[in-house]
GUMISE-558712 format. One line per field, with one value per residue (C-alpha): z negated, y negated, x; residue number from 1. Coordinates in steps of 0.001 Angstrom, whole numbers, plus 524288, in hexadecimal, padded with zeros to 5 digits. Each point is the difference from the previous one (the first is absolute). Example, Ala and Ser with C-alpha at 12.3 -4.5 7.8 and 13.67 -1.06 7.14 Angstrom:
pz [7E188; 80294]
py [81194; 7F290]
px [8300C; 8055A]
i [1; 2]
This chain:
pz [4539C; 808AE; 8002F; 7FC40; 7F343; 7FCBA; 8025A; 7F6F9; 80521; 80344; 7F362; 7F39E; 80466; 7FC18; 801E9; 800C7; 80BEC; 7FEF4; 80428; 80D2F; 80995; 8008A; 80A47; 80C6D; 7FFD3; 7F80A; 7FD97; 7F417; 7F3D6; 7F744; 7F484; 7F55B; 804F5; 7F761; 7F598; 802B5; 7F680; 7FAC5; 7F76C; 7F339; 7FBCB; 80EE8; 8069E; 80E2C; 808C6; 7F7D4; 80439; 80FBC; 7FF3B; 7F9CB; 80C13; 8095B; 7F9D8; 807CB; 80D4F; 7F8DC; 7FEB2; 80E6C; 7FC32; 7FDAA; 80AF9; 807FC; 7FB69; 80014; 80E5E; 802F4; 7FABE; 80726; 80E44; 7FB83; 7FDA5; 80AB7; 80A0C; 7FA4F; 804A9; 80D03; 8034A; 7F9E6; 7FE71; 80F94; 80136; 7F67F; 8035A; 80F7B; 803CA; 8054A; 80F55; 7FA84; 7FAB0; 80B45; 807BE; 7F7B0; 80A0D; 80930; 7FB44; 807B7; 7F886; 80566; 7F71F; 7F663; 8002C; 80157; 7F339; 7F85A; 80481; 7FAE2; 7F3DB; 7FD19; 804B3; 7F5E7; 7F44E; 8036A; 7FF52; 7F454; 7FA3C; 806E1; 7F753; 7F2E4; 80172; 8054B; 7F203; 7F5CF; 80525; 8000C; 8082A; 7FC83; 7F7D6; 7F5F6; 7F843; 80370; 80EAF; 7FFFC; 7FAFE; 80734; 80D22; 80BEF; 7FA82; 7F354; 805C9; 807F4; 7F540; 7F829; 80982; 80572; 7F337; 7FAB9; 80D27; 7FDCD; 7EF42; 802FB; 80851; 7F87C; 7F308; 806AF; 7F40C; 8080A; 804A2; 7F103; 8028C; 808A9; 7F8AC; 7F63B; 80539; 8070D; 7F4DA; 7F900; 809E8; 80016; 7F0F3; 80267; 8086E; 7F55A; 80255; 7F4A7; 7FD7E; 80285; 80C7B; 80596; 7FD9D; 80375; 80C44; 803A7; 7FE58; 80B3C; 80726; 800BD; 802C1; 80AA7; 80691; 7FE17; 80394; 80D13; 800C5; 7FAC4; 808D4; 80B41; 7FCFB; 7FFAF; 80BEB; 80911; 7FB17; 80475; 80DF3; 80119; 7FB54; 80B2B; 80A7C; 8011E; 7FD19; 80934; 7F958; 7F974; 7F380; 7F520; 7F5DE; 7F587; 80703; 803BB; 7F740; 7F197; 7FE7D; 804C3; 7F4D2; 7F6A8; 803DB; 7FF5E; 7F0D7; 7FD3E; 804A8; 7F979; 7F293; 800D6; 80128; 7F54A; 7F8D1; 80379; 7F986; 7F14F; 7FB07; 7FED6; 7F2C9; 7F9E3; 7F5D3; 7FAE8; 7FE91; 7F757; 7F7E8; 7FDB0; 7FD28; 7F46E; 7FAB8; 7FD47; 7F619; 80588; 804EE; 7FD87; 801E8; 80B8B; 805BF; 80024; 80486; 80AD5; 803C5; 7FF1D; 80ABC; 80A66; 8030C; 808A3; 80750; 7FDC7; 80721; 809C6; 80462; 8002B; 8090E; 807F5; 800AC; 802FC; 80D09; 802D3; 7FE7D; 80AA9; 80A43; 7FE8E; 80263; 80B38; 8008A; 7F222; 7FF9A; 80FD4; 7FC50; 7F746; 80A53; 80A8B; 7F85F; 7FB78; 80C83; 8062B; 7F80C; 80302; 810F1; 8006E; 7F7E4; 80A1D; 80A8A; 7F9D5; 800C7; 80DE1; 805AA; 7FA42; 807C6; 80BF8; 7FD9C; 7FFFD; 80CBC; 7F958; 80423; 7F384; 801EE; 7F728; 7F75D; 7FD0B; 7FBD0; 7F806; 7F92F; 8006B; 7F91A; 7F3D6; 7FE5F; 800D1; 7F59E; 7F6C1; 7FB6F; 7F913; 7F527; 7FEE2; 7F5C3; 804D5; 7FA1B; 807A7; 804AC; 809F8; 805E1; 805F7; 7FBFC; 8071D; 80A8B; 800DC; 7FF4A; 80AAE; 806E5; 7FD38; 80284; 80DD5; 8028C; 7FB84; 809D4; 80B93; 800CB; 804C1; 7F53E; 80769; 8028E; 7F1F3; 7F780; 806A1; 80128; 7F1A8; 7FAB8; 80946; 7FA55; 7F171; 802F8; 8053C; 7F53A; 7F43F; 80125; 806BA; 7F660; 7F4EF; 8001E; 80054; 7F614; 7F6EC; 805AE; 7FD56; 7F295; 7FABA; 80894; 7F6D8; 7F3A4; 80574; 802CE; 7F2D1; 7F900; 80893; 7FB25; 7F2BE; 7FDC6; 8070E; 7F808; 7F4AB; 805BB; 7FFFA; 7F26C; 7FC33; 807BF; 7F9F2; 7F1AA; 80438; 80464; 7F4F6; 7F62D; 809CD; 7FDDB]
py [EBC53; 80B87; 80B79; 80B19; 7F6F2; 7FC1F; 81072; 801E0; 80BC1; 7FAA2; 7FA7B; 7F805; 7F5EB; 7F2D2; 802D1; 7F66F; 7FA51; 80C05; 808AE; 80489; 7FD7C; 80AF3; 7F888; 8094B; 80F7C; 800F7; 80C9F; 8075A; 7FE7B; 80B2F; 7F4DA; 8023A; 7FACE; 7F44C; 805BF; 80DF6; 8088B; 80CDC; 8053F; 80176; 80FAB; 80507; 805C9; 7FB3C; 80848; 80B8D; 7FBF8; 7FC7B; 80D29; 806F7; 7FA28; 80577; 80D2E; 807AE; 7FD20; 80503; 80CC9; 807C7; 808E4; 7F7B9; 7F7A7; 80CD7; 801D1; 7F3E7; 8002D; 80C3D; 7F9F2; 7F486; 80892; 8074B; 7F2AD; 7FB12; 80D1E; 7FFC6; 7F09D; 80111; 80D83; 8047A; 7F2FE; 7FDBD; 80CAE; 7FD7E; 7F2BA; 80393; 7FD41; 80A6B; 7FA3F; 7F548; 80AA2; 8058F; 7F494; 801E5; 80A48; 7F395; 7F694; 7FB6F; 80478; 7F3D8; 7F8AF; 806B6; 7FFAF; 7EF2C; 800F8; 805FE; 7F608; 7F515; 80900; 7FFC0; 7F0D3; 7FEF0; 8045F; 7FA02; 7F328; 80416; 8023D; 7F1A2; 7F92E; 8096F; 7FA60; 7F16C; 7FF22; 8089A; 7FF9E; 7F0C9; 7FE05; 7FDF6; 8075E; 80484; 80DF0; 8002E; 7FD80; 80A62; 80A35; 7FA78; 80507; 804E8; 80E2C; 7FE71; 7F6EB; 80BD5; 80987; 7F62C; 7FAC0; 80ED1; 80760; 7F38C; 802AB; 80DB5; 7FF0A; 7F68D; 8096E; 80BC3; 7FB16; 7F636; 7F730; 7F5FA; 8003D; 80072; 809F6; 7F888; 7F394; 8072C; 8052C; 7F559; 7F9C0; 80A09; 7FEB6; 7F02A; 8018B; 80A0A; 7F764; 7F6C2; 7F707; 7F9E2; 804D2; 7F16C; 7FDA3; 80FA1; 7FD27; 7F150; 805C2; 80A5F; 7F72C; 7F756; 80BC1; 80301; 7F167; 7FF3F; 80C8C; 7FDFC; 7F173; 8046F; 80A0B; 7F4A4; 7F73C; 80936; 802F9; 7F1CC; 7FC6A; 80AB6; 7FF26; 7F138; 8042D; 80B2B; 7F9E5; 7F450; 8061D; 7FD27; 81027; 8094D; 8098F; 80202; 7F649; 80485; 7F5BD; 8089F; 80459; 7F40E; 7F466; 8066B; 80647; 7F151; 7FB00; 8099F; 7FEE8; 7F200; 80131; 806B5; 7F8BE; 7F58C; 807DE; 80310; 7F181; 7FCF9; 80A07; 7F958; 7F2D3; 8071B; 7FAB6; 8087F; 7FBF3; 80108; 809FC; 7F7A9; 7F49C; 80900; 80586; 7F321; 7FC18; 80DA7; 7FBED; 7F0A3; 807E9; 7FAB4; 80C37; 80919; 80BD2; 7FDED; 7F907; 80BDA; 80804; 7F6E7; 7FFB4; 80F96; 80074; 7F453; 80A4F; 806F9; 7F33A; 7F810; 80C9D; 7FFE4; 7F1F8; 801AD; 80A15; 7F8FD; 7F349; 807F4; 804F3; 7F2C8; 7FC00; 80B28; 7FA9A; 7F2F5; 801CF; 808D2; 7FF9C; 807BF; 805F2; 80628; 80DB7; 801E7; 7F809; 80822; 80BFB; 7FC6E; 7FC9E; 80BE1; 80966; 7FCB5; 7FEBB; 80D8E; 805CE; 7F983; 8060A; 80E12; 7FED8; 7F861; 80BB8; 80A23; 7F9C9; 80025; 80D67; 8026D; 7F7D6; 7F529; 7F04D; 7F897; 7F159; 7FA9A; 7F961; 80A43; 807CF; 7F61A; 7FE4A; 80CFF; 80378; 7F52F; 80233; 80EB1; 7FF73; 7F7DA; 80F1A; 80067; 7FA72; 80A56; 809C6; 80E62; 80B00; 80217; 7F1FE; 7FCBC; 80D95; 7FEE9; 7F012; 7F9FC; 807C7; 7FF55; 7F064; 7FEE7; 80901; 7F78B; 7F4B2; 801FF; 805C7; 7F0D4; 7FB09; 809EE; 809EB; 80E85; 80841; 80C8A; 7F5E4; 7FA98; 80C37; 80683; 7F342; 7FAA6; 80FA3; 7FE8F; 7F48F; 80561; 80BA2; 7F7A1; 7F34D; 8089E; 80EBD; 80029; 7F657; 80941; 809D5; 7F6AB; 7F798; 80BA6; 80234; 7F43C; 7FD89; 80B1F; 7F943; 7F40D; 8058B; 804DF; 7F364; 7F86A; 80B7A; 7FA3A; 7F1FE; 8055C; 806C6; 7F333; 7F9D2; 806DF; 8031E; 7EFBA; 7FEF2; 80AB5; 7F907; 7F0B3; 80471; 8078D; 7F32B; 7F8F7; 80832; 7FFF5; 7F137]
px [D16B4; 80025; 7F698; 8082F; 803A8; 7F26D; 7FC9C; 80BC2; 80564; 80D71; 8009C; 7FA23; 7F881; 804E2; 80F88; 80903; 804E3; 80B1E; 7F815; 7FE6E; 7F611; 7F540; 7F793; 803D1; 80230; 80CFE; 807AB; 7FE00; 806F8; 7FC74; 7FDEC; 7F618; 7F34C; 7F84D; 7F3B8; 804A0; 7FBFA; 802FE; 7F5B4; 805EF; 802D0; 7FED4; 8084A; 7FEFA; 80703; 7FA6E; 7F26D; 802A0; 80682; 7F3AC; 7F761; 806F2; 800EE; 7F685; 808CF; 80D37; 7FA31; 80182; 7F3DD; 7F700; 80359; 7FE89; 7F409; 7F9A4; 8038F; 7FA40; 7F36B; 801D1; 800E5; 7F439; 7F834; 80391; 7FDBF; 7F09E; 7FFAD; 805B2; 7FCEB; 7F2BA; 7F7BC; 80177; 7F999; 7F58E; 7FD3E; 7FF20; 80E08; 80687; 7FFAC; 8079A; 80981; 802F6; 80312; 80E2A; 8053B; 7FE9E; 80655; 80DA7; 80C1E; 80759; 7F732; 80012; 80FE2; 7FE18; 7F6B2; 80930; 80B72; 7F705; 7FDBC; 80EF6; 8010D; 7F53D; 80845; 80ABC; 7FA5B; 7F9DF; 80E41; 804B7; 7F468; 8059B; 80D0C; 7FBFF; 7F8C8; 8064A; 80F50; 802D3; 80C57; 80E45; 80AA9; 7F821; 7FE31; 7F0F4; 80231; 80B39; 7F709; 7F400; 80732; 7F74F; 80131; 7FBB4; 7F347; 7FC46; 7FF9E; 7F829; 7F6FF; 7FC9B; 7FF9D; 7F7D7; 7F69A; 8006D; 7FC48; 7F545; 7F8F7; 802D3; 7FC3C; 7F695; 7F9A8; 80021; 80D47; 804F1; 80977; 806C1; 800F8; 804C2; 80A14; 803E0; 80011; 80854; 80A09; 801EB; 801DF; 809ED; 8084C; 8018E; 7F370; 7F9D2; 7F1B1; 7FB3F; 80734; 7FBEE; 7F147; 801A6; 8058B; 7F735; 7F4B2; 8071B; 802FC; 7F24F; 7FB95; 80817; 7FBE2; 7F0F3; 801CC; 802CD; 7F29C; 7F857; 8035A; 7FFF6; 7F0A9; 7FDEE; 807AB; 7FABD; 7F1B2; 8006C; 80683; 7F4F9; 7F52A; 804E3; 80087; 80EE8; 800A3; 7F8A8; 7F9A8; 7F268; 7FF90; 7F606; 7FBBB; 8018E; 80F64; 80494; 7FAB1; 7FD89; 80D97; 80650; 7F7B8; 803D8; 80E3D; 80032; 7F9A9; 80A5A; 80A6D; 7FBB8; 7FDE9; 80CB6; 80578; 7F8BD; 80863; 80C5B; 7FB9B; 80055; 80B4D; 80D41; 80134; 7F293; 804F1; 809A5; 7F6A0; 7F54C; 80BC8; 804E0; 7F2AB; 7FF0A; 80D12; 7F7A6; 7F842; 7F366; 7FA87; 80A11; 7F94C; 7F77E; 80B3A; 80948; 7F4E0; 7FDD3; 80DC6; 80200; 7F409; 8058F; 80BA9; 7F873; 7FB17; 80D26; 8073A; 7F5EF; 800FA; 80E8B; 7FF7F; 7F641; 809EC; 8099C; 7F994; 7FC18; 80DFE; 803DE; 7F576; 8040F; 80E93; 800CF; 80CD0; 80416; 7F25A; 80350; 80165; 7F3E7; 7F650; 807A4; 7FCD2; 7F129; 7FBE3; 8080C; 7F8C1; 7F214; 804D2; 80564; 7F28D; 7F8A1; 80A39; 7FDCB; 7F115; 8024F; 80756; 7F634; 7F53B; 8084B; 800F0; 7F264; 7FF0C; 7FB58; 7FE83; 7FF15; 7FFC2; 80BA9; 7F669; 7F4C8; 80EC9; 8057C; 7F231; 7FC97; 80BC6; 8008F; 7EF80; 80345; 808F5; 7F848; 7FB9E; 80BB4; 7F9D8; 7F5B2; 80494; 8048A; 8050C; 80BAA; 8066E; 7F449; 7FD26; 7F42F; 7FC6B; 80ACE; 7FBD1; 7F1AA; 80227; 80799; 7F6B5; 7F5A1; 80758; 801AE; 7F125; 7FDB2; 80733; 7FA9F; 809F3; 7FA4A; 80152; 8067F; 80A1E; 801CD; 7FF05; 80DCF; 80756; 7FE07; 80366; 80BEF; 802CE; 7FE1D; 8076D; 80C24; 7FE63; 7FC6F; 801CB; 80EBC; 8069E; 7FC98; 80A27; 80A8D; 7FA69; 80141; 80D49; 802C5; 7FAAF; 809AD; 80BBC; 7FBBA; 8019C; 80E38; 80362; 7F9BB; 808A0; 80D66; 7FAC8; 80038; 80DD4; 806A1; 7FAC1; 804F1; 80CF5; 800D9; 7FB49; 80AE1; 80A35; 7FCC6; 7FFF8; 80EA1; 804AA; 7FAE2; 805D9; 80C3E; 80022]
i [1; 2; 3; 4; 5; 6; 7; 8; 9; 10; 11; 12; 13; 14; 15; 16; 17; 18; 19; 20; 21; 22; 23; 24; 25; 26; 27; 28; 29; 30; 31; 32; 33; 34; 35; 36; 37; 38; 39; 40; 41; 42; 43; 44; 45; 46; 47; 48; 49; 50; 51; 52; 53; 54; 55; 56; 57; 58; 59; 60; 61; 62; 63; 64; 65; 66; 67; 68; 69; 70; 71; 72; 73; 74; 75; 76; 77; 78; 79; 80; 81; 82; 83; 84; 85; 86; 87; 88; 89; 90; 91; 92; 93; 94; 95; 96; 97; 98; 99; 100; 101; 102; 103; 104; 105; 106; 107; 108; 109; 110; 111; 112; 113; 114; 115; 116; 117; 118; 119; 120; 121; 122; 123; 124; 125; 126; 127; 128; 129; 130; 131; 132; 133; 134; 135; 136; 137; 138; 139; 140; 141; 142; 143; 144; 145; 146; 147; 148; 149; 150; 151; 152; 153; 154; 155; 156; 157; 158; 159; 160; 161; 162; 163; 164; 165; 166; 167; 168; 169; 170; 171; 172; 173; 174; 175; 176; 177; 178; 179; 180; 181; 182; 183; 184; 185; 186; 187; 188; 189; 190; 191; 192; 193; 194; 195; 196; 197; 198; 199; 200; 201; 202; 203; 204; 205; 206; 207; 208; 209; 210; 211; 212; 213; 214; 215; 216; 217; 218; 219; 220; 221; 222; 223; 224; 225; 226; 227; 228; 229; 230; 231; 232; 233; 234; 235; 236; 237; 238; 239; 240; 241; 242; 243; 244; 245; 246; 247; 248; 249; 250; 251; 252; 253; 254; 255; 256; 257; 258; 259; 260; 261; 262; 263; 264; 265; 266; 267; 268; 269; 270; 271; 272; 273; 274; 275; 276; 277; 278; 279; 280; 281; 282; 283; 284; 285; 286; 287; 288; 289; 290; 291; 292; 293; 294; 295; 296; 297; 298; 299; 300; 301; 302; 303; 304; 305; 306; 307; 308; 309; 310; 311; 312; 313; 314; 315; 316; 317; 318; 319; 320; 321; 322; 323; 324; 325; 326; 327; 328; 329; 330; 331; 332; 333; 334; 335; 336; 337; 338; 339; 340; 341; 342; 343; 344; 345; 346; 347; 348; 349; 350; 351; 352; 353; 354; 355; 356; 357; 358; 359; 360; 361; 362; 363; 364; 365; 366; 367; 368; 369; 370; 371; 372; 373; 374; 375; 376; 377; 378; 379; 380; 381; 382; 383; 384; 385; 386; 387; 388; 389; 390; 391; 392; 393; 394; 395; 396; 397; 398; 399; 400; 401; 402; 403; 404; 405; 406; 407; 408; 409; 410; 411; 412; 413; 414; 415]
């Protein structure tokens, strides 16, 4: 048996031997996913619409925004003064406008790869309705108005998921396969940062890396990464069809009660370990799983080729592996809570970060704000751009699809 039939998501598990073969990356099919519910007496798309309320309103998004700038000005503008900063401040009239114009190539390199991982995971491939509307255009406008909600209504990058989220269900994806795929989405793209800080804390801490190699830089984030790598295998060993077992075990009457409780609370896991499997199943077949690996790894290069460039500006000489570790420790901070989508936290981490590892601080504090400006500040306006050309295009999704409704019930009242 395969892993994408024991994870269930292409299908029932236990099919006969009609049934295709789920084992490597296959194309979507739009078909109703197994144990997906609907809770009974809610209305669905009323609710994903209702979450993503505050973005359909131009005002508040405005304002929000305006917020946001003023957050961020005291951050980047007043603290270095307070804190003793302002040399490092004025080293920005220095800094080489070539540079700067090669940071910003990686920056767009970045999100396009970014968009090549969207569509390796959620589009499938062949003739299908899903890949149609999945096209290159329609990744952008979800991939940068999903960047662009999850720093504006931060929460942990909520907004974004959510809207992302919204979208997929939009283009006719069933809730189980969007959040099975978004959880492999996700796997995929933080497989590749875990495995990075693992990877290039071993070649630092070596000596097959030049650079300084702190203990606590170098060996505890490998450790932690490599915890968590396995964590998440353990995940994928939860069987795909663990609700099906405890709801076949409430329907025994032995248990009834517990039983359905039990099942109700393994969706979250059983989705989880789907989504898991399904990354797994991208990494092992290279081949059907190209575009997403392409895109994962992509995504995390050109970052490092933004912040790469912004040290150049600065006339820095950063060893390749004090920036590649640098970078991934750095952006560990991302899991420190902020107000406004890691002003200030993401920031002061990677700061930190490359203090650890020996870097002169007059040198570090312009090229990481470069580097925020050009990874986080410039995407915004598009994203929000973008987020409104998304609802244009969910409404075109919507009125073919009537107009094809319309036109089948003519023809079968024709016939």
């Amino acid at each position: 048996m395969s892993v994408r039939q024991r994870s269930g998501e292409g299908g029932a598990a236990g099919r006969g031997p009609g049934a295709p073969d789920h084992g490597t990356v296959a194309p979507e099919q739009g078909s109703q996913e197994p144990f997906e519910h609907d809770l009974p007496g809610l209305d669905t798309e009323v609710i994903e619409e209702q979450r993503l309320a505050p973005l359909a309103d131009k005002r508040r998004v405005a304002l929000i925004v305006v917020g946001f700038v003023v957050f961020a000005v005291a951050v980047y503008v007043l603290l270095p003064e307070v804190v003793g900063l302002e040399d490092a401040l004025q080293r920005f009239e220095q800094g080489v406008w070539y540079w700067l114009l090669v940071a910003l190539a990686f920056t767009v390199a970045g999100f396009a790869a970014f968009g090549a991982l969207f569509r390796g995971i959620f589009a499938g491939s062949g003739d299908t309705e899903l890949h149609r509307r999945l096209d290159v255009r329609t990744s952008y406008q979800i991939t940068i108005a999903a960047f662009a909600a999850s720093k504006i209504f931060s929460a942990g990058g909520a907004g974004g998921i959510a809207l992302m989220y919204w979208a997929l269900r939009r283009a006719g994806m069933t809730r189980r396969r969007a959040a099975c795929r978004m959880v492999a989405f996700n796997a995929v793209l933080y497989s590749v940062y875990l495995l990075a800080l693992v990877l290039f804390g071993v070649l630092l801490r070596s000596d097959v890396l030049s650079g300084r190699h702190p203990f606590a830089g170098t060996v505890v984030p490998a450790i932690i990464a490599a915890i968590v790598l396995a964590v998440v295998g353990l995940v994928a060993l939860i069987p795909g069809d663990v609700e099906r077992r405890l709801r076949d075990l409430s329907r025994s009457g032995r248990g009834r009660r517990s039983a359905r409780i039990a099942a109700r609370l393994a969706t979250g896991p059983a989705v989880l370990a789907t989504g898991v499997r399904t990354a797994i199943d991208y990494l092992r077949n290279p081949k059907q799983g190209a575009l997403a690996i392409a895109g994962a790894i992509g995504f995390w290069a050109a970052n490092i080729g933004t912040l790469w460039a912004a040290f150049e500006a600065f006339g820095g000489d950063v060893p390749l592996g004090v920036l590649v570790q640098g970078f991934f420790v750095g952006m560990l901070a991302n899991l420190i809570p902020s107000p406004a989508g890691g002003i200030g936290s993401l920031d002061a981490g990677m700061i930190a970060a490359f203090f650890l590892f020996g870097v002169p601080g007059d040198l570090v504090f312009p090229a990481v704000l470069v580097y925020r400006v050009m990874a986080f500040w410039l995407p915004i306006p598009p994203g929000v751009v973008a987020y409104f050309q998304l609802r244009r295009t969910v409404a075109e999704w919507r009125d073919g699809q009537g107009r094809y409704t319309i036109q089948s019930e003519v023809r079968m009242e024709a016939t």
